[in-house]
N, C-alpha and C positions, 0 to 999 in steps of 0.2 A: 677241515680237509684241504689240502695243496691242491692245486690247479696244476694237474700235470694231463696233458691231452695224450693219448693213447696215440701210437704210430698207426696205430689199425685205425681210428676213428678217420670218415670221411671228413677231409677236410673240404672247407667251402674256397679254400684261394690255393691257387695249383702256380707252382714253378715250371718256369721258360726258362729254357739257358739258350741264349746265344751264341754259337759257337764250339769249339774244343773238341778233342779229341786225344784219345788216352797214348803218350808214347812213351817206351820202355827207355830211362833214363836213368845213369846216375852224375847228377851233376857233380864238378868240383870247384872249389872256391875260385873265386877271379882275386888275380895277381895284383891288381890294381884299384886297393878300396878303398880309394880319395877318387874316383871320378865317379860320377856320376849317368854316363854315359855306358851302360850295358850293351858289349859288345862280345862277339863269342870270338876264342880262338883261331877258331876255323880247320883244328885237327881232330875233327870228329871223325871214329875211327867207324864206318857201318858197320862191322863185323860184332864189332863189341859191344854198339848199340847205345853208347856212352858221349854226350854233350858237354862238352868245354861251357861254363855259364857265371855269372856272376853275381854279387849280392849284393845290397842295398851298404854304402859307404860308414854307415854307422854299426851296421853288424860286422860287418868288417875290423873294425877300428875292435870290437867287442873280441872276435876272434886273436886278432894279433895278441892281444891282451892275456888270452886265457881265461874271459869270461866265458865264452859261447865256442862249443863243436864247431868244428869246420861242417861249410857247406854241405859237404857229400856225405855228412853223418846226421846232417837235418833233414833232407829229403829223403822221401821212401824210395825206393830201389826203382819204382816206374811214377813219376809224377805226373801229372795230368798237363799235358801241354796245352795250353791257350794262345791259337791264335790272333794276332791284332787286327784291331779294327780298323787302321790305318797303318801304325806303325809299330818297331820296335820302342819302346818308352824309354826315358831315364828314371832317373830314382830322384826322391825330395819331394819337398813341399809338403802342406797342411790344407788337405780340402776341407772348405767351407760350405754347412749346408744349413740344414735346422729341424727340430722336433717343435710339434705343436703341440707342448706341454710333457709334460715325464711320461705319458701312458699313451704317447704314438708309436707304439713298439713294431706297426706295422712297416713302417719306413726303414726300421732295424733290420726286419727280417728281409726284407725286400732288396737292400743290400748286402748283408752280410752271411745269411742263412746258406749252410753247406749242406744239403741230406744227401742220403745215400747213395742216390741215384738220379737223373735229370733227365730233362726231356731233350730232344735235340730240336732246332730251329725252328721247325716248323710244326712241332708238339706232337707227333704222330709215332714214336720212336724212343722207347727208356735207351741211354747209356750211363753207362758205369761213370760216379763222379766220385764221393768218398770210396767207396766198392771199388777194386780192380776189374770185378767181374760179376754178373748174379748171373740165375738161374730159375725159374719159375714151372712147377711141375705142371702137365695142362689142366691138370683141374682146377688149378689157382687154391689151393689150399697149403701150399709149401713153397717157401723161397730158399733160396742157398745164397750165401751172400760169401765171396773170396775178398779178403780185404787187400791193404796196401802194405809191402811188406818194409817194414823201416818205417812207418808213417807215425810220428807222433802228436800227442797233444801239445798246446802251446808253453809248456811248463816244461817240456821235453822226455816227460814219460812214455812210455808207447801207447800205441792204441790200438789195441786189439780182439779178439772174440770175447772175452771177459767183460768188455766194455758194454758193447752190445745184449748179450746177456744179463748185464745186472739192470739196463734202462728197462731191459722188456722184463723180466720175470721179477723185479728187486723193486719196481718203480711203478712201472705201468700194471701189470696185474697185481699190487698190492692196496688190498683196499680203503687202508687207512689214509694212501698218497695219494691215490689215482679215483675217477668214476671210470666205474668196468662197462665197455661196452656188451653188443649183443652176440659179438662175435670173441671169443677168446686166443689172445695169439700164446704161444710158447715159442720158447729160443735155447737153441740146445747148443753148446758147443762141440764143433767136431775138432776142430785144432785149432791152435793158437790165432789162426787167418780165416776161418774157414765158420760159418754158425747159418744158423737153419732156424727159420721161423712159419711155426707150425699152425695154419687157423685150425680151430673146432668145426667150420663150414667153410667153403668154399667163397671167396670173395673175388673175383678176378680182377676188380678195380683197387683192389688195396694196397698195392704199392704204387700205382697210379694217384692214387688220390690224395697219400702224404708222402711218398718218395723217400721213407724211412727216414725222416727229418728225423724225428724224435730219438730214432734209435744212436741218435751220434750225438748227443750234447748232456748226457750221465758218465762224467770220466767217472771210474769203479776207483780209482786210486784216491781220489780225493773225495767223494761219497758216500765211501762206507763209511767213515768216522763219525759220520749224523745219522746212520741207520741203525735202528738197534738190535738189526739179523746182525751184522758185524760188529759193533763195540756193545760188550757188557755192563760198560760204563756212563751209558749212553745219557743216565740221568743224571750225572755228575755233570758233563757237559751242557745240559738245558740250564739247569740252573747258571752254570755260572754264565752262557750267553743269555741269558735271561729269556727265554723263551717259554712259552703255554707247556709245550711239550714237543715231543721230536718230530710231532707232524710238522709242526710248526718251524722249527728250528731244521728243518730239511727244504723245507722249502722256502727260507731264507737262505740256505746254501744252495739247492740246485733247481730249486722251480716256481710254484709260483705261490700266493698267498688269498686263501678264498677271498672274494669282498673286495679287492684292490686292484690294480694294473699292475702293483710288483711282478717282475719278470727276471729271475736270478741270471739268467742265460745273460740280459741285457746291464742289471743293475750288480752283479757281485764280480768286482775287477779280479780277483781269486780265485773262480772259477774258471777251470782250461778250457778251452776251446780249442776247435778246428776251423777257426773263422782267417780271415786274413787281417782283418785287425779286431783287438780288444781291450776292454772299459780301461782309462786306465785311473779314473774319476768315477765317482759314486754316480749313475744318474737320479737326478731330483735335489742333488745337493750343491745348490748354486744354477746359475742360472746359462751356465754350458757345461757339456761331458765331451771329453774328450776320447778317443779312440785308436790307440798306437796298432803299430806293424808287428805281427805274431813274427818269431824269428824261425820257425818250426814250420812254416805255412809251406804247403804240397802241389802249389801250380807253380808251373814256371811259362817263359814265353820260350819261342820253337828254338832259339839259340841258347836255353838252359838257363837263361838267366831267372833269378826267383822272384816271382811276385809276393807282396804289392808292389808295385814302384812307389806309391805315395808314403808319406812317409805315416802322416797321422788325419784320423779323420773327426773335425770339431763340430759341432752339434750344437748349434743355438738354441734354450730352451725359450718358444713363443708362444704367448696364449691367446694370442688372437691371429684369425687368419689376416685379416686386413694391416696387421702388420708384417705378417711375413712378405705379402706381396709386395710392399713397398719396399722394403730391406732386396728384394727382388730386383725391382725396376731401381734402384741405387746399388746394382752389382756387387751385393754384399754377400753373395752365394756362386760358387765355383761351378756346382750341378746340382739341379734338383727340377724334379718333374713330379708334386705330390702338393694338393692341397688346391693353389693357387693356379693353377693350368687348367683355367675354366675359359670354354670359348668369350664370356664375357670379359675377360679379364686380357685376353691375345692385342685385343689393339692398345690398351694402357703399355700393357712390356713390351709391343713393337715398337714404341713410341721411346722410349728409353732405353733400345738397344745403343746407343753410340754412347751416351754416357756412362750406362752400367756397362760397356764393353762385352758385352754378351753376347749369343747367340741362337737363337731357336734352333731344336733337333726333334724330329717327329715320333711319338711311341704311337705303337701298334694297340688300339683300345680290342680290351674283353669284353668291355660292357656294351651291351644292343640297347640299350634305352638311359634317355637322361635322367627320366623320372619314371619310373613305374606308379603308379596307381590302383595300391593294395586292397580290394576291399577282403575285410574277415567273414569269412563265409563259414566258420563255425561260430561263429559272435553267441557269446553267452544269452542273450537277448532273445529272444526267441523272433519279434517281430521284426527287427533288423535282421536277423538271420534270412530270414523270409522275403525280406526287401534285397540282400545284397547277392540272395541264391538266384533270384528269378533274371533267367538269361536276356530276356528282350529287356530288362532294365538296365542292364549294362551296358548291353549294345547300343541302347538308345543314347545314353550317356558318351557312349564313343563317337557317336556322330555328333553331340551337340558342341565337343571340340572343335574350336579351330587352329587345327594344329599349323596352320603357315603363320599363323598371328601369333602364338607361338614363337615360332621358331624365327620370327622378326622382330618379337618384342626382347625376347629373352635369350636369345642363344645368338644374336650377331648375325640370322641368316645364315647360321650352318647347321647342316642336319637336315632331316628328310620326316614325314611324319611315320611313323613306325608301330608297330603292337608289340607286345613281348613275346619276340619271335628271335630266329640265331641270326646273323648279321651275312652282307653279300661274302661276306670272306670265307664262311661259315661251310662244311661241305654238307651242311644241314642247314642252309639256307634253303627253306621255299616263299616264294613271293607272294602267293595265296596269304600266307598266315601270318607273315608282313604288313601287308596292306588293308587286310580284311576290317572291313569299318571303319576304315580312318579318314575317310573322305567326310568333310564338313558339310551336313545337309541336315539343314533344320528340320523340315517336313519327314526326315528317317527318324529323327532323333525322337521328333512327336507321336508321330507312328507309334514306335516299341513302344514311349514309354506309355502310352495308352492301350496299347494290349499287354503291357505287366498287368494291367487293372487298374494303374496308378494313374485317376483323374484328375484334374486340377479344379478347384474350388472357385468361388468368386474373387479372392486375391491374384490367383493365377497359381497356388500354390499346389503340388503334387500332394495326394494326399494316400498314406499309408494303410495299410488292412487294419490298425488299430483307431483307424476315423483323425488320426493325428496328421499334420503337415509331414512328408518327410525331409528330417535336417538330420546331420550326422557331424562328428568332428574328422578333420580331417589331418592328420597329425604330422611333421616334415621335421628335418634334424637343421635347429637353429644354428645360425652364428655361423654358416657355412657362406666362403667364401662364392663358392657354385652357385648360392642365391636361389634355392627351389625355390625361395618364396614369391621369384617373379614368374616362374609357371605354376604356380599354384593357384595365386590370385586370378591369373588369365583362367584358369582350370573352374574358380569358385562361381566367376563371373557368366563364363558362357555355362554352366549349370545353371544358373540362376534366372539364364533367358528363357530355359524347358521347366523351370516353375521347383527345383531342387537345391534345398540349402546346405549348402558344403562350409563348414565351421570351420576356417585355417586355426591350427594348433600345431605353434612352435614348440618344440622341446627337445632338450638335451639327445643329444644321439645315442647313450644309454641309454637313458631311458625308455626313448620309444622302442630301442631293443629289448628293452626286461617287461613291457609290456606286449609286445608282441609274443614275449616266451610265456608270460600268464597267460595268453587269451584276452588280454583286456582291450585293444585297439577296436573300432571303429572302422576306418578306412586312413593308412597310411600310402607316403611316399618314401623310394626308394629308389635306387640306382640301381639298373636290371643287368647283373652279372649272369655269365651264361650266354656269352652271345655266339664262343666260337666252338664250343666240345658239350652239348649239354648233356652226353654221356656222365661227366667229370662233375659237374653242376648244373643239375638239373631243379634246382631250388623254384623259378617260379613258373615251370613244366606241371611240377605236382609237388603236392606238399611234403617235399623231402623231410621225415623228423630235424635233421641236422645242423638247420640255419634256420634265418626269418622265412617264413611262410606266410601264405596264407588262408591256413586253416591250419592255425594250432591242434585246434581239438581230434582233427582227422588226423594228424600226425600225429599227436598222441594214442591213439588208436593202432594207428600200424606197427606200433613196438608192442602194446597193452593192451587189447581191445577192452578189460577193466583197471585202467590206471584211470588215476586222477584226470577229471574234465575232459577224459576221453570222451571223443564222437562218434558213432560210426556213420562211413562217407557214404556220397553215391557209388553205386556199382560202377562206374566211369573212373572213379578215383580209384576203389578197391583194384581192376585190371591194372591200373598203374603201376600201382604196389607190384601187382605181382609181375608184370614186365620188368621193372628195375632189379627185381630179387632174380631173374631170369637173366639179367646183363650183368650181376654180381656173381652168376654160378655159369656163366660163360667165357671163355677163353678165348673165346673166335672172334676177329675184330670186325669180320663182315654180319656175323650173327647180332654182335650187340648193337651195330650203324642200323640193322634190320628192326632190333626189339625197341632203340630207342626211337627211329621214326614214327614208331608204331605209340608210342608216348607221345611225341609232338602234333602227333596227327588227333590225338583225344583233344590233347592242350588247346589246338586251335578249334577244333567244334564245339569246345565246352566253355572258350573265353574264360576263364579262369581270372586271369590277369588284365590289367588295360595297360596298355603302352602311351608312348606320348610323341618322342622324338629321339630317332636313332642318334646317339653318341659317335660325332665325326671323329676323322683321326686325331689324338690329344698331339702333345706338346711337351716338351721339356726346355729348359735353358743350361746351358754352360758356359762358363768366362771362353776368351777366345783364345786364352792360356794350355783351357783345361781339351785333352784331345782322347784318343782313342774311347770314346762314349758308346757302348753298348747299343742297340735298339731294344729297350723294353717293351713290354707288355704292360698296360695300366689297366686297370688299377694293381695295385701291390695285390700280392699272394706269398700265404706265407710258406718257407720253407721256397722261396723263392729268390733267384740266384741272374744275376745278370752280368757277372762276370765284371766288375769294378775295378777289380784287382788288375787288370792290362790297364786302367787311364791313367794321364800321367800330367805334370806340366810342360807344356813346351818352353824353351830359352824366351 
């Protein structure tokens, strides 16, 4: 089966756009496509509602020629005008960035990702991005979606209701392509602009929570040829591209491949997009992919001119963090704020800012915790279960942190000690469930864990309901430039003074995800997203099925209460459940800020989760070249969009 994720399905990483705003334009070509310098006319007529603009000097050159459409038969009839962050831009240049290995596809989406719809500034607010316009009925069980008229994909076909339609009813509810979520969508077309997506229940977070990414990156014109609803010859074709069969051979052309990080969207330069630039190099093949300027691309800036200014974007493939960093601090990257933008890491590239010629720029962090501290509370085990359920033994553990040492050993003295709770920026921020046990006090710490039951022996050793010492592994995602592993040790050590053996175990960062998805972990760490909407992501609130958890088996339960390694929860988690099924059948934004506090209010009485150290404000770099830079939101999300397309280089 192809790995194609459902638009309905809750995503765990949510798009911020910064800026923009939709204005009714039709640009026409600029006069002069040897400069480089986009400048508008200045006979912009109100009345007519029409923008004098101009195009990148190489499309140009394309156009005189009679390779490429003039301007004003590339743009849709109303493009999306983008604001600058500074300035109007020029065109040219090759930004410089990097992938950390072929299957960091999140840094892709995190630039390049268009969906349907976006959030505006300050995330409280859908506006129209691919969409001219939507519509959501108040039950939350129907969308209307008005497209852009003239808008097409990057090959120059148009893109229309038929597009949309064949992603959702040809792709996503197809079960050979697709895993069917709980909720079923339908897409119906009402006219060529105009398509309607229909749930079977009422979701009111669901265009919230993928923003119809998925519904925009299945062009029907180049698609059907690998499906075999559309070509009868379909077997003819497997054979000769050599593939298993057409699941297969589909998602070689538009999606993805079980078992692998292949991602067609990213790795097949033939397939169209509505991106602002695309592949125009195999990724994985060779050791950089490059990414040229769509000529058909639908933002412009407020003087009509078409974005992207840049011209192409290059992508260094690197397998080790510790080299990207340094490729960093030797100013070998234009922009980039992913990976190496660890507070341990701020004084090494402040230290090389004149050489690399660079410059720090601040993102606005998602994430409330550096490291979360997961214990599995359905643990297949029964006495560990029984060890990591009992509340005074966690809190005990929360006090025998010392999170200043901490955050003085390991984090450069930034950050605050914190639980996993929403962050001060948060409008679900409370400080109660913030702070609650994070104060370092040995004598609490002993306290609880001696009314868990858990005595200590003549070693000093905690000892468990099975007469056994308690030790447990403690699992962290290696090779990471972030370095959990210097709070983790700090983590193993002050356990070790309350008489509790925490077993560090490095591993692969799949891995310890496909074991979290078995039920097989122990007690992991994790990076605690969710710090500012946890309506949107409420992953370590309760055990949402839909990401890492922590209580597989209760999450499995809440889709199956008889599925495989299903658990059923406490009644504390059960109201969870059914408050969040209450904020997905609610419409009202003060009803769901109501049902979800009423979630965090369990989360923090029931400690669920431990926290460690709030996540200060991150960090990016760009050359001093590189200018109109977006303010992101970090970590990346996918279907996430920060508006790239305005930066440019300066003379």
């Amino acid at each position: 089966m192809n790995q194609h994720t459902p638009p309905s399905a809750f995503s765990r990483r949510r798009l911020i756009q910064v800026g923009g705003a939709t204005v009714a334009a039709a640009a026409l070509p600029g006069c002069s496509f040897l400069s480089t310098a986009p400048t508008s006319s200045g006979n912009q007529d109100p009345q007519a509602g029409a923008i004098q603009g101009q195009q990148a000097p190489d499309l140009a050159k394309q156009v005189e020629a009679g390779e490429l459409p003039p301007l004003a038969e590339r743009l849709p009839k109303t493009p999306v005008v983008i604001p600058p962050v500074e300035q109007i831009g020029q065109y040219g240049g090759k930004w410089r960035t990097a992938l950390l290995g072929p299957a960091d596809a999140a840094w892709l989406d995190q630039l390049f990702s268009e969906p349907m719809v976006r959030w505006n500034p300050n995330m409280n607010e859908l506006l129209p991005n691919v969409a001219e316009s939507f519509e959501a009925d108040p039950t939350g069980a129907k969308y209307t979606f008005k497209l852009r008229e003239g808008m097409r994909w990057s090959d120059g076909a148009p893109f229309t209701a038929d597009d949309v339609v064949f992603a959702q009813n040809d792709v996503y509810n197809n079960e050979e392509l697709s895993v069917l979520g709980d909720t079923v969508v339908t897409a119906t077309k009402v006219d060529e602009l105009t398509v309607t997506l229909t749930l079977s229940k009422p979701h009111s977070l669901w265009l919230e929570s993928g923003l119809g990414g998925g519904l925009v990156t299945k062009p029907k014109h180049y698609l059907e040829q690998f499906h075999k609803k559309y070509n009868p010859k379909i077997n003819d074709l497997v054979k000769k591209e050599g593939a298993a069969d057409w699941v297969e051979l589909f998602g070689r052309k538009g999606g993805g491949i079980e078992g692998t990080p292949y991602n067609a969207v990213w790795q097949n330069p033939e397939l169209p997009r509505l991106h602002a630039w695309g592949p125009a190099t195999v990724l994985g093949e060779g050791g950089s992919t490059t990414f040229v300027r769509n000529p058909y691309y639908w933002k412009t800036d407020p003087e009509g001119n078409q974005l992207p200014y840049i011209d192409a974007v290059e992508f260094t493939i690197i397998q080790d963090e510790e080299v990207m960093l340094l490729k960093a601090q030797n100013g070998q990257f234009d922009m980039h704020f992913r990976h190496f933008n660890t507070s341990q890491n701020k004084p090494v590239l402040a230290d090389g800012r004149e050489k690399g010629k660079y410059r720090f720029f601040d993102t606005s962090p998602e994430i409330m915790n550096n490291a979360l501290i997961i214990f599995n509370l359905s643990h297949k085990n029964p006495v560990r279960r029984e060890i990591f359920n009992n509340l005074d033994f966690r809190i005990g553990l929360s006090y025998a942190l010392n999170r200043d040492e901490i955050i003085q050993v390991a984090h450069q003295r930034q950050g605050e000690p914190w639980q996993a709770a929403p962050r001060p920026e948060s409008p679900f921020y409370d400080e109660t469930f913030a702070k609650q046990y994070t104060e370092f006090d040995l004598d609490k710490a002993n306290e609880h864990l001696d009314k868990a039951g858990y005595r200590r022996d003549g070693q000093g050793r905690r000892i468990g309901p099975d007469g056994k010492p308690i030790a447990f592994n403690m699992a962290f995602a290696a090779g990471s430039v972030a370095k959990p592993s210097d709070t983790l040790e700090l983590v193993r050590k002050h356990w070790q003074e309350v008489g509790i053996d925490a077993r560090l175990q490095p591993q692969e960062r799949s891995l310890l995800a496909s074991q979290n998805e078995s039920n097989d972990s122990d007690v992991y760490a994790w990076e605690g997203d969710g710090g500012l909407n946890p309506t949107q992501v409420p992953d370590w609130y309760f055990p949402d099925p839909a990401y890492l958890t922590f209580a597989r088996g209760w999450s499995i339960w809440s889709e199956d209460p008889k599925g495989e390694d299903a658990m059923e929860p406490p009644a504390e988690i059960k109201r969870q459940f059914e408050l969040y099924d209450q904020v997905k059948a609610t419409t009202g934004r003060a009803k769901q800020v109501e049902l979800t506090k009423e979630i965090l209010k369990i989360a923090q009485e029931n400690f669920w989760v431990m926290g460690t150290v709030l996540t200060p404000v991150s960090y990016g770099i760009a050359s001093e070249r590189f200018r109109n830079v977006p303010v992101p939101v970090d970590p990346a999300q996918p279907f996430y969009q920060i508006d790239v397309c305005q930066s440019y280089f300066s003379s």
